[in-house]
Structures are given as structure tokens and as C-alpha cells.
N, C-alpha and C positions, 0 to 999 in steps of 0.2 A: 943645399936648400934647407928654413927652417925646419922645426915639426911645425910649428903655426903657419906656414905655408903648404906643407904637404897638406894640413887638415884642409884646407881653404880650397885647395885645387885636388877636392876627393878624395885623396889616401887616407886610408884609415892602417889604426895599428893595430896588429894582433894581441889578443890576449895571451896569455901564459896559460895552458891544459894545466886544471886543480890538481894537485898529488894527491891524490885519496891515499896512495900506500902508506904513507909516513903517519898520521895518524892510525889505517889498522894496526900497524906496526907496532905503537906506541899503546894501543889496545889490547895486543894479544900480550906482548912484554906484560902491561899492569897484570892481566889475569893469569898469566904464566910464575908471574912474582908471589901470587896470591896465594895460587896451590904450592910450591915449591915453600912459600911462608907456613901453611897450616899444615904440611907436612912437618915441618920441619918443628913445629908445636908438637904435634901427634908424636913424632918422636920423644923429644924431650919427655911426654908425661910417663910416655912406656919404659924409657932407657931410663931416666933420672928419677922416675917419680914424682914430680912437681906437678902442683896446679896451675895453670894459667886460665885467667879468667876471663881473658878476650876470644874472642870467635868472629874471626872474619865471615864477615856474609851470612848474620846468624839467621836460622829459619824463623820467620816472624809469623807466617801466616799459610794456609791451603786453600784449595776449592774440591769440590767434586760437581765433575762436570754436569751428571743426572740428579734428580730429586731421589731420595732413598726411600721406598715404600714401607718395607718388610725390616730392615736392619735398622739399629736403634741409631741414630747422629750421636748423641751420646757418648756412644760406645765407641764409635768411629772419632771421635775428636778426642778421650781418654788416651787411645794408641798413640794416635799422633802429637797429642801434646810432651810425648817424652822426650820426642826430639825438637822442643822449641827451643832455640836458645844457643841450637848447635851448630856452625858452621854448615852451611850448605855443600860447601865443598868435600866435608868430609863424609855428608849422610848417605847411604847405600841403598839407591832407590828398588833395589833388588829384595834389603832385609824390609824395610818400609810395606811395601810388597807382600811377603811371607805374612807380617804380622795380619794386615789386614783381612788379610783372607784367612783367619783363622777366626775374625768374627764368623757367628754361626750362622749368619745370612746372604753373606758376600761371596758368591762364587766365582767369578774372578776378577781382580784389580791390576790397572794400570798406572804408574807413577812415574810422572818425568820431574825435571826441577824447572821451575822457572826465577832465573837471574834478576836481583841480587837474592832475597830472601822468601822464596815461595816452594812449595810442593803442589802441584796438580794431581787429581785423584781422576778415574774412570771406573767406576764399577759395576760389577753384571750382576744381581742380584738372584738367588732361588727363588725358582717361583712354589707357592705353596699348594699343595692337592691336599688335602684332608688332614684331620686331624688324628689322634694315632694315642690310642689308651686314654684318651682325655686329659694328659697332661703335653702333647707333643705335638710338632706338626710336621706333616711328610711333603718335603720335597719331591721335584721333577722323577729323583733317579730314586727314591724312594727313601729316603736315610730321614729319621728321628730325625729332628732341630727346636728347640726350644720355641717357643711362640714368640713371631714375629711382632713388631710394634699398630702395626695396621688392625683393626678389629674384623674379625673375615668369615663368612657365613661357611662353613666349610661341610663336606660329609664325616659323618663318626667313624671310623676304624680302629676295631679292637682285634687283638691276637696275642698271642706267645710270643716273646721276645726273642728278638732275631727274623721274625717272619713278617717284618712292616712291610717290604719288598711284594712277597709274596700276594700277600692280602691288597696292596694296592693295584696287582696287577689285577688281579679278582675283580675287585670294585672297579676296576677302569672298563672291562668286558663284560660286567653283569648290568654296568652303567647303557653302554651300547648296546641291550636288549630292549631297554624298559622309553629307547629315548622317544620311539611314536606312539607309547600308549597312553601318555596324558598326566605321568604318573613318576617323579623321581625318587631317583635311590635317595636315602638319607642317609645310608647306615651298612656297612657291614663286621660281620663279626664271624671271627674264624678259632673253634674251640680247642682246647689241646690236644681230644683224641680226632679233629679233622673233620668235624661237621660243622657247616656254616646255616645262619639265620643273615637274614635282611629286615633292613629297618625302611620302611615308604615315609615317605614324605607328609603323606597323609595317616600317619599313625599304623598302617598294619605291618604286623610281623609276619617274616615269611621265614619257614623251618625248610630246608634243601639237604639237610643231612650229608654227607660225605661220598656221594660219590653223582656219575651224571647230572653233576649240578645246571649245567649252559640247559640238556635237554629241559628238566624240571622249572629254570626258571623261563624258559619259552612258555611251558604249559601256564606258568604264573600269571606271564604279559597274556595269553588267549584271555584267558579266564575274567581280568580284571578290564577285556574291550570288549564282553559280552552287553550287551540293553536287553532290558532294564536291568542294569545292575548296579544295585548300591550301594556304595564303597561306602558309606558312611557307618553302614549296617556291619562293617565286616573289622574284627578286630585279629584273626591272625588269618593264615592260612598255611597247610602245610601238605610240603610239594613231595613228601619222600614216601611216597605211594610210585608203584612201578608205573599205572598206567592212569592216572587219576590224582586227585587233589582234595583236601579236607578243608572246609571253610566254616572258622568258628564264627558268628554272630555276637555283637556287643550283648543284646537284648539277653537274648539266655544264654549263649557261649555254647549253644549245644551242636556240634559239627551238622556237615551238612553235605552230600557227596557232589 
């Protein structure tokens, strides 16, 4: 019997299942050709010392996944540009990696490649807590870093070098005394022989001297939620009295117990 009859009276004909493997096949051979090629370049320049000026799969472009607040773009696109131009296959998203994270804002980076010519970025960025001698800015885990690109209302932190840490933990627990009285820290400052001042947000200074400082700055927060009391009136106060407090006045500056 015909085909033109089998159609006629129903039969239909089977199609042929697609060979998808012969093209993977034919897929992974080209990119198997490719690395096995730009090795075999990378050899030549090592062993021979010749230049060769072609670069399969050359990096043409990046992304980063998040917006960067604190770290400069800039700076981030300076690194990565050393490797434009360089085979994809040969670039070490490992060393890529290292570099970036040695900007002084990026705390840690992720990089894969995206085929034929890309780098994908992910980066975690430090977040900033104060500022630190007034040329610096202290990080989460307390470490000096150069000021970030963001303009950032921050607290003042001064001390002896080597003691950013310290002093930041200070102001993070002298911060959590003052946070129901109406009244933020601005400022702390930590001296070389060990006695600290506070700076108010509202302009007064507060002396705490070197030792029972958390007790002395309790007495401080009492003091400054007493009514009628007027802060405006008050330009230092000083806590390093055993059981008691000294409050100078703008007017005449002349204490007051």
C-alpha cells in the first residue's frame, strides 16, 4: 500500500526523536578546543617567550550585582580593568577575588565568569560606625579605613593609636546609656593616660575621668532628665566626683554642685 494511501485511510508517520547529543557534543569539543588552545598560547609565552596578541574569549565587560554605597566604583573598575582584554578562560576568578577585596571598603567579594566575555561581581560592603581621629572611618569590627565615598553624619572618635577598637566599644555602651534621655552622644574621646570626655550632641562636654566610667555616666543621664533643667544653660559637666557631679554654666561658667 501507498504512503498516499496509508495517509488517506489514517496512518500517520512517525517523526524521528531530535538528537540533541550531537550538537552538545559538538559544543563541549569547540570549548574543550578553546581551553586546550589558550593553554597551549599560555605555554608558548612562558616556555618560548613570545607575544601573541589574540585572546580567545577576551574579558570585554563586568557587572556588580548590588549598588556600592561606601566603596569608590572607580576604584572597583581601575582593578578590573587590568584584566580587559585577557582571555576569559585564562583569568582566576580566585586572584580577581583577592584584589578586590583589598579595596578598603569591600568586605567580601564574589566572582564567577559569565561566557563568552564577562565577570559578574557580588560584594558585601563595611558598614561604617564613626569616625576615628578625624581623618578615618571605623568599621563594624572596629579597624581605621579611609573615608568612604558616601557623605555620612557620623560620631567623632579620638584616641591613641592602636585603640580604635577599644574606644569604639566605649562609645557603642556609653551610646546605650544616653538612648532614653532625649540627648545623643556625638563624640567620644579617650586620653593617653586613660581618662575619657564625651561630646552631646547638644554641645556639652562631659569629663568621666578613668575609672567607673558606665556608673559616672548614669549619674550624667539622671542629671540631664531632671525639669526644669536647661540644657542650653549648661556648657560642660564633670562626672569625676565620687558621689556627685559639677555643672558649668555658659553664662558665667562658674560650677554648680
Amino acid at each position: 500500500m501507498s504512503d498516499a494511501r496509508k495517509r488517506k485511510q489514517g496512518a500517520t508517520l512517525r517523526r524521528r526523536p531530535l538528537n540533541w547529543r550531537k550538537p552538545l557534543r559538538y559544543g563541549l569539543r569547540a570549548l574543550a578546543g578553546g581551553v586546550v588552545l589558550a593553554l597551549l598560547i599560555s605555554a608558548g609565552r612562558w616556555v618560548l617567550g613570545f607575544e601573541v596578541s589574540w585572546q580567545p574569549m577576551a574579558l570585554q565587560h563586568w557587572s556588580v550585582d548590588e549598588v556600592m554605597v561606601y566603596q569608590s566604583r572607580a576604584e572597583l573598575d581601575a582593578v578590573l580593568a587590568q584584566y580587559q582584554g585577557r582571555s576569559l578562560l585564562l583569568i582566576s576568578p580566585e586572584a580577581v577575588r583577592k584584589e578586590v577585596e583589598a579595596l578598603p571598603w569591600v568586605a567580601q567579594a564574589m566572582v564567577s565568569k559569565t561566557w563568552p566575555d564577562q565577570l559578574q561581581l557580588r560584594i558585601e560592603e563595611h558598614q561604617p560606625v564613626a569616625r576615628w581621629n578625624g581623618e578615618q572611618v571605623l568599621n563594624s569590627d572596629g579597624e581605621p579605613l579611609s573615608r568612604p565615598v558616601a557623605d555620612l553624619v557620623l560620631a567623632d572618635l579620638r584616641g591613641p593609636n592602636g585603640q580604635a577598637k577599644r574606644v569604639m566599644d566605649q562609645y557603642l555602651q556609653y551610646s546605650r546609656v544616653f538612648v532614653d534621655s532625649g540627648v545623643r552622644l556625638a563624640g567620644v574621646r579617650m586620653h593617653p593616660r586613660g581618662a575619657w570626655d564625651l561630646q552631646l550632641d547638644n554641645g556639652i562636654q562631659v569629663a568621666l575621668g578613668s575609672s567607673d566610667m558606665l556608673d559616672r555616666t548614669t549619674r550624667v543621664v539622671a542629671l540631664l532628665e531632671r525639669r526644669p533643667l536647661e540644657l542650653d544653660d549648661i556648657e560642660y559637666i564633670d562626672a569625676r566626683y565620687p558621689n556627685g557631679v559639677a555643672v558649668g554654666r555658659r553664662a558665667d561658667n562658674e560650677p554648680s554642685a
